[in-house]
C-alpha positions as CSV (number, residue, x, y, z in Angstrom):
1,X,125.7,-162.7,148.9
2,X,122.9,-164.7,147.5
3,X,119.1,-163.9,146.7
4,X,116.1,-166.0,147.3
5,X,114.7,-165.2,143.7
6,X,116.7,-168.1,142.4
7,X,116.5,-170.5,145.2
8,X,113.8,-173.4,145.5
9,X,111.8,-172.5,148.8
10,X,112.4,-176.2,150.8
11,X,116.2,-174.6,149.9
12,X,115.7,-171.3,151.4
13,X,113.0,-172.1,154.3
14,X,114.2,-175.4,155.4
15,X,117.8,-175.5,153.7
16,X,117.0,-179.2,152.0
17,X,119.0,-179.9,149.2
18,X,117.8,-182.2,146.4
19,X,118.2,-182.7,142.5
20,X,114.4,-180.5,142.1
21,X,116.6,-177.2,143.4
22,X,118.4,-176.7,139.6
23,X,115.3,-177.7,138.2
24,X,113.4,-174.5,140.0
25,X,116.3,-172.5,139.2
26,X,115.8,-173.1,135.2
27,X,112.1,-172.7,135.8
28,X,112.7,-169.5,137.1
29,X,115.3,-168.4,133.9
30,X,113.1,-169.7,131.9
31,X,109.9,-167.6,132.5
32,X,112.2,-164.6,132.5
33,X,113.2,-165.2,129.3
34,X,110.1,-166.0,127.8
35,X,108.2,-162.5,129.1
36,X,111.4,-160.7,129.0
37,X,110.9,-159.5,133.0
38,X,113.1,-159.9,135.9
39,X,112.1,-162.0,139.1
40,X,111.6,-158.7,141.2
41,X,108.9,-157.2,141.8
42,X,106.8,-154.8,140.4
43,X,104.1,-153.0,141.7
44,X,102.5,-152.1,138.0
45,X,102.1,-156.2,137.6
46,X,100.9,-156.9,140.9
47,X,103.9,-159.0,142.1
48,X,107.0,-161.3,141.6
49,X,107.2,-162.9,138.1
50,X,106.3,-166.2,139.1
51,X,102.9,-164.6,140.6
52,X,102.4,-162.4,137.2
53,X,103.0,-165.6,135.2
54,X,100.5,-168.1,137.2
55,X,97.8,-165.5,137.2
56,X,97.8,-165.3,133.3
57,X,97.8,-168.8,133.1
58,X,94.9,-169.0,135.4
59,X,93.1,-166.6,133.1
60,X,93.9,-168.4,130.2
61,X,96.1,-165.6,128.6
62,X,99.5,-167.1,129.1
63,X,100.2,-165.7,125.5
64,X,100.1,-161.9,126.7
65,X,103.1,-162.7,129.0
66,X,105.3,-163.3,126.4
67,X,108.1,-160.6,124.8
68,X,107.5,-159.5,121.7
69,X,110.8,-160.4,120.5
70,X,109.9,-163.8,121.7
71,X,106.6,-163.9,119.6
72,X,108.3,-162.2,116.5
73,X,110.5,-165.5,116.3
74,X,108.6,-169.0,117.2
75,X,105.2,-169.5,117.7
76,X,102.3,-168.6,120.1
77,X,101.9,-172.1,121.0
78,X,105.8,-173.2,121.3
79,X,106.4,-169.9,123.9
80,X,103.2,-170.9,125.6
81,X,104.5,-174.4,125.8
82,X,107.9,-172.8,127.2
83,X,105.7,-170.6,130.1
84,X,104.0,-174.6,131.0
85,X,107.4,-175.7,131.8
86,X,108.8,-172.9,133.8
87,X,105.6,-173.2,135.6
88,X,106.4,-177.2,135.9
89,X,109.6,-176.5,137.2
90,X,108.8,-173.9,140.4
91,X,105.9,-175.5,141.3
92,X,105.7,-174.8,145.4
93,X,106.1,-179.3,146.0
94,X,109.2,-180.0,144.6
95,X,108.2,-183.9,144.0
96,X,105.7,-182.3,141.7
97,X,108.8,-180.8,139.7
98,X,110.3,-182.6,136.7
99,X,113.8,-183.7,136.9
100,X,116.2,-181.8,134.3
101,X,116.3,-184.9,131.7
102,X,112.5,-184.6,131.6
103,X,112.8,-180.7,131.2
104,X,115.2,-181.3,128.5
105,X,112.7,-183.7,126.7
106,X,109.9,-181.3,126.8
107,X,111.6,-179.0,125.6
108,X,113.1,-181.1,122.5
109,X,110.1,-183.1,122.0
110,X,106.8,-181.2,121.3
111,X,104.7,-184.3,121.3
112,X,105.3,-185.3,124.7
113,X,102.3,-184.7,126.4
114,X,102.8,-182.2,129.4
115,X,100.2,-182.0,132.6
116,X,98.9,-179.5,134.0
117,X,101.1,-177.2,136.6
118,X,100.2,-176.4,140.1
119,X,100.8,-173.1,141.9
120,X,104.3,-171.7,142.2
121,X,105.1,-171.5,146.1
122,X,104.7,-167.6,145.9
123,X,101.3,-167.8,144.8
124,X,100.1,-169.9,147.7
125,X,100.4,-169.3,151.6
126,X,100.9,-172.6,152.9
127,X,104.4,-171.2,153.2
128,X,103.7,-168.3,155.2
129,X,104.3,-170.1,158.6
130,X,107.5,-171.1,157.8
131,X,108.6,-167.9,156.8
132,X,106.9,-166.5,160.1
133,X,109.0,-169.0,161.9
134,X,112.1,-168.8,160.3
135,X,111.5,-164.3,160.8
136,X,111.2,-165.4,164.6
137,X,114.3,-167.3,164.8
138,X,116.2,-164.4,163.0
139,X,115.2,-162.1,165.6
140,X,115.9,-164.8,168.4
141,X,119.2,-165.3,167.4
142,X,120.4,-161.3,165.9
143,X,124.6,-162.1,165.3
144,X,125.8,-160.9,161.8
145,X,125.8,-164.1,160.5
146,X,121.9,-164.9,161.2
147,X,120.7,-161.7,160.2
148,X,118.7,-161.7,156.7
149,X,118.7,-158.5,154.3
150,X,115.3,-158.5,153.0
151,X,113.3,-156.5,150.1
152,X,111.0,-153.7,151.5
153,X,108.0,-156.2,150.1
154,X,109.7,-159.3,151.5
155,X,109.7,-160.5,147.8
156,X,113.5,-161.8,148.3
157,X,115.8,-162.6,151.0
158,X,119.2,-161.9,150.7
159,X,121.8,-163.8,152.8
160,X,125.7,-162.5,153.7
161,X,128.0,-165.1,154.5
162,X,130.5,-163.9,156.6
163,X,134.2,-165.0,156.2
């Protein structure tokens, strides 16, 4: 079985492989680590982690995301850095995402300059069609191996692949 939570969305909606899909993948990890949640969602924090995260950046208090066993070991700026590139790295155009040798130099290199993120694709709802489309062909086409398992909020997709 596999779960969406992971998966870049041109992977999951549109099944496009490319080198950005790793690179979304560590974004995703990443972010996790950093605030010491779990991609899943939580009603308490108004969403998935990648909303949670982006709406504190928005607000300018990136720094209250991050776990305090985290915090108790580097610096404010150098985990806020780390929340910048997760967000670099599942942003919702995948052209916009670094590759992984760039990711690694960021990481290594605190004087390379990073820019500024764009919205994660959970945030936005450009993707909303597609998913509307891709719920119609599930229902178009019900055998065992098209049918999706889904979260009660639709916040992951999980896939069985039949053998």
């Amino acid at each position: 079985m596999k779960s969406s939570g992971y998966m870049a969305p041109e992977y999951v909606i549109h099944g496009q492989f490319s080198v950005k899909l790793d690179v979304f993948s560590f974004g995703v990890l990443l972010l996790e680590i950093i605030s010491g949640q779990k991609n899943a969602y939580e009603s308490d924090r108004g969403g998935d982690i990648l909303s949670y995260i982006w709406k504190a950046w928005n607000d300018g208090i990136a720094f209250e995301v991050i776990d305090s066993t985290i915090s108790a070991h580097c610096s404010r700026s150098e985990a806020v850095r780390c929340i910048q590139i997760g967000l670099l790295c599942v942003q919702e155009d995948a052209t916009s995402r670094p590759i992984m040798s760039s990711v690694v130099l960021m990481l290594t290199n605190l004087s390379f300059t990073l820019p500024a993120p764009s919205a994660p694709f959970f945030v936005t709802s450009t993707m909303e069609p597609a998913l509307q489309s891709a719920s119609q062909e599930n229902r178009l086409d019900p055998s065992p191996s098209r049918l999706p398992l889904r979260s009660i909020n639709d916040a992951s997709l999980t896939e069985l692949d039949l053998r």
